[in-house]
N, C-alpha and C positions, 0 to 999 in steps of 0.2 A: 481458600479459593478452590483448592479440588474438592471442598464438600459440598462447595454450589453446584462444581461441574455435575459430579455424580448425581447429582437431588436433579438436577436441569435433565440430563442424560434419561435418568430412573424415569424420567414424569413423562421426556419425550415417548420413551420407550412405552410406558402405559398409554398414554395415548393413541398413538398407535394402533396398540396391540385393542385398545377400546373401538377404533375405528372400524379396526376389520374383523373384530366380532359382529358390528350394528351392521357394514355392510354386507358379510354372510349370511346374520338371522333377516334381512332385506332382499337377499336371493335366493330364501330358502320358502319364504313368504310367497314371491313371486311365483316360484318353480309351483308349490301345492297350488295357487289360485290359478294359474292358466292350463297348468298340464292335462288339463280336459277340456281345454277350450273347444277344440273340434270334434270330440264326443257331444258337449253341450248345443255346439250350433246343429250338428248330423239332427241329435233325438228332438231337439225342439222344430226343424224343422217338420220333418216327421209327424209333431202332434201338433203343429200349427202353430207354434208359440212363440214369443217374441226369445230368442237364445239371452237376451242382455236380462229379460225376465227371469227367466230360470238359474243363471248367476245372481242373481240379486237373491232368490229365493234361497239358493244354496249359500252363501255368506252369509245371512241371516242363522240358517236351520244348522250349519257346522262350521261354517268359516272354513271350508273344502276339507274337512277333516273327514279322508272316506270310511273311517275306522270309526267316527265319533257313535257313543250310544247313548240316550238320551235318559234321562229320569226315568221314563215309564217303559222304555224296552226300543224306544224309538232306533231306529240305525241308518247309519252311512251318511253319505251326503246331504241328502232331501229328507233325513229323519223322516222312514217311512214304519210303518208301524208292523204288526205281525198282519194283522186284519187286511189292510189294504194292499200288505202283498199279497196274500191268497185273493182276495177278489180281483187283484192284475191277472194272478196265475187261473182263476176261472175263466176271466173275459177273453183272454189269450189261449184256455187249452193248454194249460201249460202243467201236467201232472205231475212232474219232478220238481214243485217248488219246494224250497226248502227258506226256512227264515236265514242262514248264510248267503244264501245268493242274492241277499240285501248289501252283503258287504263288497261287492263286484259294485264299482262306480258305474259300471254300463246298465248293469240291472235295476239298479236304487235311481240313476236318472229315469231309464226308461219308467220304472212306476211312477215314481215323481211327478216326471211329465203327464202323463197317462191320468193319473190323478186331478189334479193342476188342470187340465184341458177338460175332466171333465165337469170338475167344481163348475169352472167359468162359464160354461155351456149349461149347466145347472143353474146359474143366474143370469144368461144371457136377454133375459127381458130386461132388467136393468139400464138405465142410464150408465152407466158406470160398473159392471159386474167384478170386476177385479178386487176392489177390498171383500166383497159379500165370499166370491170364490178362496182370498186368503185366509179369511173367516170357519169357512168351511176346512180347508188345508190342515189349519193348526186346531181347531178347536173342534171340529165336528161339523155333520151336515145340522142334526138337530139342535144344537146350540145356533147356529148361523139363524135356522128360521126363525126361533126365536127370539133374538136379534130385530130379526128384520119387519115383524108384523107391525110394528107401528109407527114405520120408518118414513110411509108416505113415497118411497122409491128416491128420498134425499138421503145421499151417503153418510153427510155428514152428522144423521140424526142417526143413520144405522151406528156409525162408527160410535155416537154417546150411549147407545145402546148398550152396549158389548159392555158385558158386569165381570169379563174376566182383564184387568188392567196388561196381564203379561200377551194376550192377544189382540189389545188394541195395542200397544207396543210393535205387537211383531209387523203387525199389517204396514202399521206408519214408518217403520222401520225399511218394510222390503218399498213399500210405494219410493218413500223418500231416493233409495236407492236407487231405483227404477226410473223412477219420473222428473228426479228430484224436488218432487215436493207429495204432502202427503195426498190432497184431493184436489179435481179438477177446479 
């Protein structure tokens, strides 16, 4: 009888103790996906952008890891690359860029966005520009056109287009996100 208690006791106790692990790594979750909330709504209003879109982008590209480095050198947030920061720090006048001041959440949003806003506007003839501009985001502008030349201005032929599978992934991924579903 006291070896059920103890087994009953032990297991309560594990439990427990299992509980408020899950609901600490559930407040630690939390804490990383919102603690830039009002950095993300400030820059995206700033560059015109839907704030709910540029979280959706950031969850995709780090799952708000501002530290994350990507495969090819990518960093921060919005996995922004080496290249695309120097042409923010051109378009801005910005002679002290350095590839670290990608690890500043303020700075890797503001390229991100800046980027982002300007992909979109780069396919703003479009019916629909937002996957062609995601297109461009992760994969290149020149890959996007290519992509796109025999698309007809239907997304949904650009989207069979795309020969890289982890890019139509990403796209359907942030849209889903975003819009909750992949295309209009």
């Amino acid at each position: 009888m006291a070896d059920t208690r103890l087994i009953l006791k032990t297991g309560y106790w594990l439990i427990a103790a299992l509980v408020l692990l899950v609901a600490l790594a559930v407040a630690l979750l939390l804490h990383r996906v919102h603690q830039h909330d009002r950095l993300i709504v400030r820059v995206a209003r700033e560059a015109q952008l839907d704030p709910r879109l540029l979280s959706a982008v950031i969850w995709v590209e780090s799952k708000f890891d501002a530290g994350a480095v990507g495969g090819v050198g990518e960093i921060g947030l919005m996995q922004i690359t080496e290249t695309v920061g120097k042409e923010w720090a051109e378009a801005h006048a910005i002679n002290d860029f350095s590839l670290h001041d990608l690890f500043s959440p303020e700075t890797n949003i503001r390229v991100g966005s800046w980027y982002l806003a300007k992909a979109i506007k780069d396919w703003s003839t479009r019916p629909d520009p937002l996957p062609y501009a995601l297109a461009q985001y992760n994969a290149g502008r020149s890959n996007a056109l290519r992509w796109s030349r025999q698309d007809g201005n239907e997304t949904r032929v650009f989207l069979e287009q795309i020969t890289y599978p982890t890019t139509r992934k990403y796209i359907e991924n942030i849209l889903k996100r975003y819009r909750g579903r992949v295309v209009l």
